[in-house]
N, C-alpha and C positions, 0 to 999 in steps of 0.2 A: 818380630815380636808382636808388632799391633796386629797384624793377620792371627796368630794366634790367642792373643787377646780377646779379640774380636768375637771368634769361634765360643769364649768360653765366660765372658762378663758383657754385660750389655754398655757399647759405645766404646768397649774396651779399656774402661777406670774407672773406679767406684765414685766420682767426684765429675759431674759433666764439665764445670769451669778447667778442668786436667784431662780434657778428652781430645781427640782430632779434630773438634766441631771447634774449639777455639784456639788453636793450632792448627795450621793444615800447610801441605808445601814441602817439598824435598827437601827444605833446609831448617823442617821442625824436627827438636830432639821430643818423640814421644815417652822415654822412656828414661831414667834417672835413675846414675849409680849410687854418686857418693858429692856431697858438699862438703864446704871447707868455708869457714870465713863468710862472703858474701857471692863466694863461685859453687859453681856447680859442675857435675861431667856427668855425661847419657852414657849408655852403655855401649855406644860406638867409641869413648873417649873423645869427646868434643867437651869443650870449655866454655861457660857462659856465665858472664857478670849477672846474678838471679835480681831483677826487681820485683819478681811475683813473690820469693821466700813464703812460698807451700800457702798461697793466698791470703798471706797475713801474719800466718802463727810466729813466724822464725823476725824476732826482733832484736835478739841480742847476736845472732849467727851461727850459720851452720857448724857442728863438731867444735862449741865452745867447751873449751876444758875445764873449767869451772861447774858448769851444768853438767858435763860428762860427767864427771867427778860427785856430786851430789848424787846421779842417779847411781852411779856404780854402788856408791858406799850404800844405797838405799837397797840396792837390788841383793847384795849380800844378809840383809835382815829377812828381804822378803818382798813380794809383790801384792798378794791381794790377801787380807787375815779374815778370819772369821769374828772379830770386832772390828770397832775404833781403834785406830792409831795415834799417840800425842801431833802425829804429824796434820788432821785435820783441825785440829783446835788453835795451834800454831800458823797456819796458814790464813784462817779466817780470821784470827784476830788480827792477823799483820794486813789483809782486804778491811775489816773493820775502821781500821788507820789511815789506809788510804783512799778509798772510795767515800764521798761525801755519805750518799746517801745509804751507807752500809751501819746497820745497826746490828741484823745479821745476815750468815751468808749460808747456803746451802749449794753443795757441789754436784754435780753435772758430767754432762762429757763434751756435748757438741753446743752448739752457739744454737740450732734448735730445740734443742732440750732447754734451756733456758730460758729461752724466751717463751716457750709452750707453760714452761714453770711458773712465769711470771702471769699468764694470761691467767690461768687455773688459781692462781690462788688471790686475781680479781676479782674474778665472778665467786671467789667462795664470799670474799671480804664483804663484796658488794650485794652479792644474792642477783646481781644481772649478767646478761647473758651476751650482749653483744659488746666488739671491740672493734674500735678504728682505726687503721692502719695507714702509716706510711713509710715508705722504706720496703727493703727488702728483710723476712723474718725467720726463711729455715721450708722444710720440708713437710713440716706438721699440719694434721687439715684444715684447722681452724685456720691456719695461714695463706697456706698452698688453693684453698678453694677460694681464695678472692684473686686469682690471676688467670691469666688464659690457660696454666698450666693445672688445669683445676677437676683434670677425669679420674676419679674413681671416690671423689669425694663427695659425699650423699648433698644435695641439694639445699636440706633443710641446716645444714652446717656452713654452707657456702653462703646461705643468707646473713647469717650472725656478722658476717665482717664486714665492714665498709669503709673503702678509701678516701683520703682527702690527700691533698696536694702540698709539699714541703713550701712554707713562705707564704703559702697563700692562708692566713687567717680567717678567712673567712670560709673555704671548705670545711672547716673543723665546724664552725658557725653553723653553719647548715644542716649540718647535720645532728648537730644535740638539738636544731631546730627539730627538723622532721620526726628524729626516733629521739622525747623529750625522756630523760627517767629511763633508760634503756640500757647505757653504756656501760662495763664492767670498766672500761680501759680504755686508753689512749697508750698505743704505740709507735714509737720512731726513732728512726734513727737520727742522733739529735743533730753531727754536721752529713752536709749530704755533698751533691754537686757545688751546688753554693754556699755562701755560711748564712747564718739564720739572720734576718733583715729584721730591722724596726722590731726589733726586743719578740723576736718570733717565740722563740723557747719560754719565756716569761709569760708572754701571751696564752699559750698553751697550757702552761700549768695553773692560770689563774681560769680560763676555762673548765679544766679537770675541776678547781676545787668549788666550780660554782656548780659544775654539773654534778657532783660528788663521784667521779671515776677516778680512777687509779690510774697515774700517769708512768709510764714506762719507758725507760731510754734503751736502748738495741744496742747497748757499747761492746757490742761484739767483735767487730770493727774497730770502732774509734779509742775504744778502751784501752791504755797502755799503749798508743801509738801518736796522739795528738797530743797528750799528758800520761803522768803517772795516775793521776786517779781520771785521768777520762776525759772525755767532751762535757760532760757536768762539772768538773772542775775547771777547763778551758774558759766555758762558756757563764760559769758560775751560776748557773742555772738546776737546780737538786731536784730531781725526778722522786716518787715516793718507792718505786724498783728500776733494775738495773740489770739486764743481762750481759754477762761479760765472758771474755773466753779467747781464743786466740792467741795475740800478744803473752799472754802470761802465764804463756809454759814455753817457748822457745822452739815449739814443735808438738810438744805435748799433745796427747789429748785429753782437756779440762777446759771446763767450763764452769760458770757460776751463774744463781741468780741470786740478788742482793737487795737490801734493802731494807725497810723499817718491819721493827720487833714483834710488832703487834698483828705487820700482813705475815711475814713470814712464822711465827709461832702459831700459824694455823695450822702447820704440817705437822703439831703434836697432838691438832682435834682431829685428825681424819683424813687431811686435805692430801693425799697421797704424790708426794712425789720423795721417790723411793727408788736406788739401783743399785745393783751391785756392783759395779764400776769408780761410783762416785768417791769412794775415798782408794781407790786404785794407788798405793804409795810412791810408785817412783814417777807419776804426772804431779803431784802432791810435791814430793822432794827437789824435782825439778823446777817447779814454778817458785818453790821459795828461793832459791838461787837466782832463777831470774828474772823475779821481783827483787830482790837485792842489789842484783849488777844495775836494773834499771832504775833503782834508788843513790845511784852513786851520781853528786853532785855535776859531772861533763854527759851525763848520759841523752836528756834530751834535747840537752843545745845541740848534738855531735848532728843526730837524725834530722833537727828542724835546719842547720846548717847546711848536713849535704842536699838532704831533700828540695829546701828552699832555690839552691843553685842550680838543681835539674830544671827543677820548675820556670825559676827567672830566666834561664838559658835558654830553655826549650821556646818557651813564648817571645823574646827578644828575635828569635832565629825565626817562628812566625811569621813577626811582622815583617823582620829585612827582607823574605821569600815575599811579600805581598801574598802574604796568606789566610792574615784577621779576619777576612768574612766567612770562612769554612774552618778554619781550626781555633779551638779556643781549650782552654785550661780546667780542667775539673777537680775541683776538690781543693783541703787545704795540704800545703805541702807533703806531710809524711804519710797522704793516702792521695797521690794524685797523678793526673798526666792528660795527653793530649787525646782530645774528641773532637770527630769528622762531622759536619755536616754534609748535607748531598752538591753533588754538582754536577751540573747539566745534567746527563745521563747517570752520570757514576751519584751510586750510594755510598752513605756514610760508611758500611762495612766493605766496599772499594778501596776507598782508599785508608781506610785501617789495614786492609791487607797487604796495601802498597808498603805501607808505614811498616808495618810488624816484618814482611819480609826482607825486607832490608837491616832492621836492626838487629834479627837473626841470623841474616847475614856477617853482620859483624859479630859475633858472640855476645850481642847484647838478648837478654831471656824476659820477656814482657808482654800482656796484656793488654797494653796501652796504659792503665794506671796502675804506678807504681808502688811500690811498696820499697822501703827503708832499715835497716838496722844498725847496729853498734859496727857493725865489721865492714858496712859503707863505706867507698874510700874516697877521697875526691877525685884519685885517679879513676875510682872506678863511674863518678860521675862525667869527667870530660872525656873517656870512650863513648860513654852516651851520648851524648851531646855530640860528639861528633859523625857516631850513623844518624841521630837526628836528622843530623845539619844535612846528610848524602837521603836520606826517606824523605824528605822537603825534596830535596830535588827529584825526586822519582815521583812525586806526587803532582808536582809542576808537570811535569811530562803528564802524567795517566791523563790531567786536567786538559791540556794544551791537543792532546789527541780526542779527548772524551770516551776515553777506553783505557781498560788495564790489561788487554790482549799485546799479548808479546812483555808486559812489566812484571807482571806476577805469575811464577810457576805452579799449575797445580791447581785446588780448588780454593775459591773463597770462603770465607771462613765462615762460619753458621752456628751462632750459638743459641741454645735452647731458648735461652730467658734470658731477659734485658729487665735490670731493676731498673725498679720506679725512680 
């Protein structure tokens, strides 16, 4: 099937993070029948506890009957109308409710569309034209032309953006120094690798409102997986927009951008963001479902319970391997997992591939960081944890040889782009 793929899609999946470049090895399943729960089977019939869950989106679990059940009864009235349905009004006021910084919302599909949403109707608010970025933000130019992945996008567009560094306050500093009166935006994703130090996110928005930009959180990610309304409600820290998406369709594809009344009712002066997808009904029907399961009072202690236990277990099993100076912990629990440094000869993505083939080996399905949902079981966390516990010891070896000839089948894994 990938050789055929291959022939007929470039890299053989429309989605490079779901391609052979970060997979690779006779014991990756490239190809995915049917989920169930928090399992999955390839179309060999192999079995695999999912902690990728389709990069995010699937938070409540795969073939929930509940959500099944919503879309069904949706897909009976119909899928895409020639108006509005009561089902966007309904939807946005129940995001209204729980997103802090949601006054309104306007519907999307992908977690770059949103974010492109948010930038475009800075620089209309603002009348400026450049945006700062940190984080990882989608495919769109204004984005894609501030990274190495940056060919086909015109030059003069690639100028407009400029990085600054999560934690470090003073990169942000510098830059409303250099380009003073410039900025439309400030964007990022608000938890990252680490969690924000010495009132980082506070810092940031009291810079936005000194520079007069428009501060934007990227809860693409983080939204509906660290909290019901987010990393701004986590962190209590209220962004003036909000790109969100993933989590809150269960698979879906929907997206939003959100935020205050006065940037977003610009899209009734001109400011065009406009699709025909956007009120698409049964991603709509679906997401209200599950936003409700994930409004049910056990919902995310269940995710920060199991996920916390991978996380604590993983890193305890760490250090008893005498492993702390090369492996350390990323992220906060229900978006997180283990990251390689180099050693001796062996690269970080050495020994991720050590790591990764072996936990596929066991029918554990992973990226290195994980991902969480409602159908998480504890049982399906201590099979974790226990190829963990056997990838440490294969990692010890690649280490103790200073090679992973003869440890790892096949090729090392190579993926396109390493977010910031």
């Amino acid at each position: 099937m990938l050789r055929r793929a291959l022939k007929v899609t470039p890299v053989g999946s429309q989605t490079y993070s779901k391609s052979a470049s970060y997979l690779s090895g006779p014991h990756t399943p490239y190809f995915m029948d049917h989920g169930r729960g928090s399992h999955v089977w390839d179309i060999d019939g192999n079995e695999y506890i999912d902690f990728i869950l389709g990069l995010g989106p699937v938070t409540v679990g795969y073939d929930n009957p509940e959500v099944n059940e919503a879309i069904s009864r949706q897909l009976k009235k119909g899928i895409t109308f020639s108006q509005a349905t009561s089902l966007e009004v309904e939807l946005a006021e129940k995001l209204v409710d729980i997103i802090p910084c949601a006054e309104m919302v306007r519907f999307v599909k992908n977690g770059g569309d949103a974010t492109t949403a948010a930038v475009r109707l800075s620089r209309a608010y603002t009348g400026r034209d450049m945006v700062a970025v940190c984080g990882y933000h989608g495919m769109h130019d204004w984005y894609i032309g501030s990274t190495v992945l940056n060919r086909g996008v015109p030059k003069s567009v690639q100028n407009l953006t400029k990085t600054f560094d999560y934690n470090d306050i003073s990169s942000l500093e510098k830059l409303f120094g250099k380009y003073p009166g410039k900025f439309a935006a400030v964007i990022l994703e608000p938890t990252q690798g680490d969690p924000p130090k010495d009132n980082f996110l506070g810092k940031v928005k009291s810079l936005c409102r000194k520079n007069g930009a428009v501060l934007i959180f990227d809860e693409v990610v983080s939204g509906f997986r660290v909290a019901l309304g987010g990393a701004q409600e986590y962190y209590k820290v209220t962004p003036d927009l909000a790109a969100i998406g993933k989590g809150m369709g269960n698979g879906l594809p929907i997206s939003a951008v959100a935020g205050k009344k006065d940037i977003l009712k610009l899209i009734e002066d001109g400011i065009f963001i406009s699709t025909t997808f956007g009120g698409e009904a049964l991603s709509l029907a679906g997401s209200m479902k599950t936003i409700e399961i994930l409004e049910r009072p056990g919902s995310f202690p269940h995710i920060w319970k199991v996920s916390s236990k991978l996380a604590d277990g993983s890193m305890n099993l760490v250090k008893s391997k005498g492993l702390g100076d090369i492996i350390s912990m990323f992220g906060l629990p229900p978006h997180s997992g283990l990251i390689f440094k180099s050693a001796g000869k062996l690269a970080s993505l050495d020994l991720l591939a050590v790591y990764q083939q072996k936990l596929l080996m066991s029918g554990i399905l992973t990226v290195g960081i994980n991902n969480f949902c409602l159908a998480t079981t504890m049982k399906d966390v201590d099979m974790h944890l226990d190829a963990v516990d056997q990838a440490l010891d294969d990692i010890r070896v690649a280490i103790e040889r200073d090679s992973i000839r003869g440890i790892v089948e096949g090729k090392r894994i190579t993926p396109i782009f390493k977010r910031n």
